[in-house]
C-alpha positions in Angstrom: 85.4 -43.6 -206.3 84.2 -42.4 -209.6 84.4 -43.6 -212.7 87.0 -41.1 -214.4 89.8 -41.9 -211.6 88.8 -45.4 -211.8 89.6 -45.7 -215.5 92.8 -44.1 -214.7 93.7 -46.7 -212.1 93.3 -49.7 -214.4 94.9 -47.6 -217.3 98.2 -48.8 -215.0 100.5 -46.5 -217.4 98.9 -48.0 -220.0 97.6 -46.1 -223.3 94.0 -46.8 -223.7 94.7 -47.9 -227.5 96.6 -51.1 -225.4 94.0 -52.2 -223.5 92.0 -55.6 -223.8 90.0 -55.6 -220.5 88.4 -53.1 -218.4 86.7 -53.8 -214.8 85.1 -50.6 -213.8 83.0 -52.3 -210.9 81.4 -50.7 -207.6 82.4 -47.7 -208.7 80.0 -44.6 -209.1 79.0 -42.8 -212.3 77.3 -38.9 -212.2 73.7 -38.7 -213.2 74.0 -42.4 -214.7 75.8 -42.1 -217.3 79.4 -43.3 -218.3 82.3 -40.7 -217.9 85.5 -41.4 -218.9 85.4 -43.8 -221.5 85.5 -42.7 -225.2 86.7 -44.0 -228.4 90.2 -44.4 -227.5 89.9 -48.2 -226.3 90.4 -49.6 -229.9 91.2 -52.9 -228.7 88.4 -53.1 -225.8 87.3 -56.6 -225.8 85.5 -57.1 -222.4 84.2 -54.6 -220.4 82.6 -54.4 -217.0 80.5 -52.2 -215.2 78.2 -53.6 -213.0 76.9 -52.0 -209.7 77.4 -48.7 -211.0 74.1 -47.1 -210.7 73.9 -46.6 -214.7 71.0 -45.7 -216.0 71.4 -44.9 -219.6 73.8 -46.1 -222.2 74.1 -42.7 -224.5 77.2 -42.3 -223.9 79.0 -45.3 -225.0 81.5 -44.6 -227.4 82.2 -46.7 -230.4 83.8 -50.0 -229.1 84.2 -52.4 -232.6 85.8 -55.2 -230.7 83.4 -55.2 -227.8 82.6 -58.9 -227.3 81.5 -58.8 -223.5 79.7 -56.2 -221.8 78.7 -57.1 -217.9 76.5 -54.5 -216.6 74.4 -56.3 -214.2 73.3 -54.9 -210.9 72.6 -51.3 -212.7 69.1 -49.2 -213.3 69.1 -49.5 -216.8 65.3 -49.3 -217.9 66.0 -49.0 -221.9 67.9 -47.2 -224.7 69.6 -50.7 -225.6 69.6 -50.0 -229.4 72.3 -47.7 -228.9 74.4 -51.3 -228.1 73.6 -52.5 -231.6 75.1 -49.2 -233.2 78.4 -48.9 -230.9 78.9 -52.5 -230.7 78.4 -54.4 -233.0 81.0 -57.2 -232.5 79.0 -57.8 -229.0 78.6 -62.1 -228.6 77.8 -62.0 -224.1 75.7 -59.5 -222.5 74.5 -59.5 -218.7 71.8 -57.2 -217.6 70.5 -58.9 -214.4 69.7 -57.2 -211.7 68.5 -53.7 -213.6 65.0 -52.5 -214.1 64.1 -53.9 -217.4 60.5 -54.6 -216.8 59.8 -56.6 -220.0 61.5 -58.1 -222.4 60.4 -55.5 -225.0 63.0 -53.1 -224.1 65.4 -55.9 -225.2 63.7 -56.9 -228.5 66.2 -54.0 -230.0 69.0 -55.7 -229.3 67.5 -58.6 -232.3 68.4 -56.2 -235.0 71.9 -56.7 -234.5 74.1 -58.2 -236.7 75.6 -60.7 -234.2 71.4 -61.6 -234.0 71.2 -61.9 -237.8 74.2 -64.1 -238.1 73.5 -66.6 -235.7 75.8 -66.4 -233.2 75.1 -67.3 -229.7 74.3 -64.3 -227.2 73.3 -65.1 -223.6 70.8 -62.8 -222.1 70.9 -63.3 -218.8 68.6 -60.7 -218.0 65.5 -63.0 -218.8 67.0 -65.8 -216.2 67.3 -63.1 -213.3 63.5 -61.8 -214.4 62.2 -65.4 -214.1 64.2 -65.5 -210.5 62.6 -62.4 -209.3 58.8 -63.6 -210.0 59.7 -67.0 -207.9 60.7 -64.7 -205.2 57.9 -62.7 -205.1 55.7 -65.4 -205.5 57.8 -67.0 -202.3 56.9 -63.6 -200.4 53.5 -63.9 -201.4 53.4 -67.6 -200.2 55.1 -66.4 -196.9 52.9 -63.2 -196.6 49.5 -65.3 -196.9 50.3 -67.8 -194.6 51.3 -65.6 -191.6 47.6 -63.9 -191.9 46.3 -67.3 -192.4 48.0 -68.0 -188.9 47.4 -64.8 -187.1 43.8 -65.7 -188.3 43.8 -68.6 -186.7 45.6 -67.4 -183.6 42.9 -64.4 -183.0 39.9 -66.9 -183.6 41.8 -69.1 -180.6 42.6 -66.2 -178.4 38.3 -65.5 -179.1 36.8 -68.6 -178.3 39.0 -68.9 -175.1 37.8 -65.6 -173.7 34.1 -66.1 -175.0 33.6 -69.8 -173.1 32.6 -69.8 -169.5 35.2 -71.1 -167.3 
């Protein structure tokens, strides 16, 4: 489903001005981007959107009261400053599971004012990066000790055909 009917279907004859909470997951945006949502959603306070195949956040609209944002599970590599222009009131964020490759990408989100007055804003992103290297270090593990084996295995399968029987 894509995102514009989705937004309609949790609008529930609702106005947008009414509405507190908006889940728009698993559903599909065009050419990564958001559709659908614009300045209308006054009162937004949480807001989720993960597994939607987002890749860029230019498109937000304006969202003052914005506290949570869940986009996890997306392909959002950067462009996270524009979170500290359109949201400013932002205190959670989740982006685990996208392609943020280091956490340079997410030093923009410092020069907030949520950053500069202390208040407590969990990155999860850096928690699902330090997940992913103990997986591929796993793999790696796994990967080395199955050659290690087959090694083994040939040298075997060598010395029993080589000796006189």
């Amino acid at each position: 489903m894509e995102m514009k009917k989705r937004i309609n279907l949790e609008l529930r004859n609702r106005a947008p001005e009414e509405v507190t909470e908006l889940v728009l997951d698993n559903c599909l945006c065009v050419n990564g981007e958001i559709e659908g949502l614009n300045d209308t959603f006054k009162k937004l306070e949480f807001l989720s959107m993960a597994n939607v195949e987002l890749s860029s956040l230019a498109r937000l609209p304006s969202l003052n009261k914005l506290r949570k944002l869940e986009l996890s599970d997306n392909i959002i590599s950067g462009g996270l400053e524009v979170l500290a222009e359109k949201c400013p009131n932002l205190t959670y964020l989740n982006l685990s599971g996208n392609k943020i490759k280091d956490l340079s990408t997410v030093e923009a989100l410092t020069e907030m004012k949520m950053m500069k007055t202390k208040r407590k804003m969990k990155l999860v992103h850096q928690k699902a990066m330090r997940r992913r290297r103990r997986t591929r270090r796993r793999r790696k593990r796994r990967r080395r000790r199955r050659r290690r084996r087959q090694a083994q295995n040939w040298e075997r399968e060598k010395r029993k055909w080589a000796s006189p029987t």
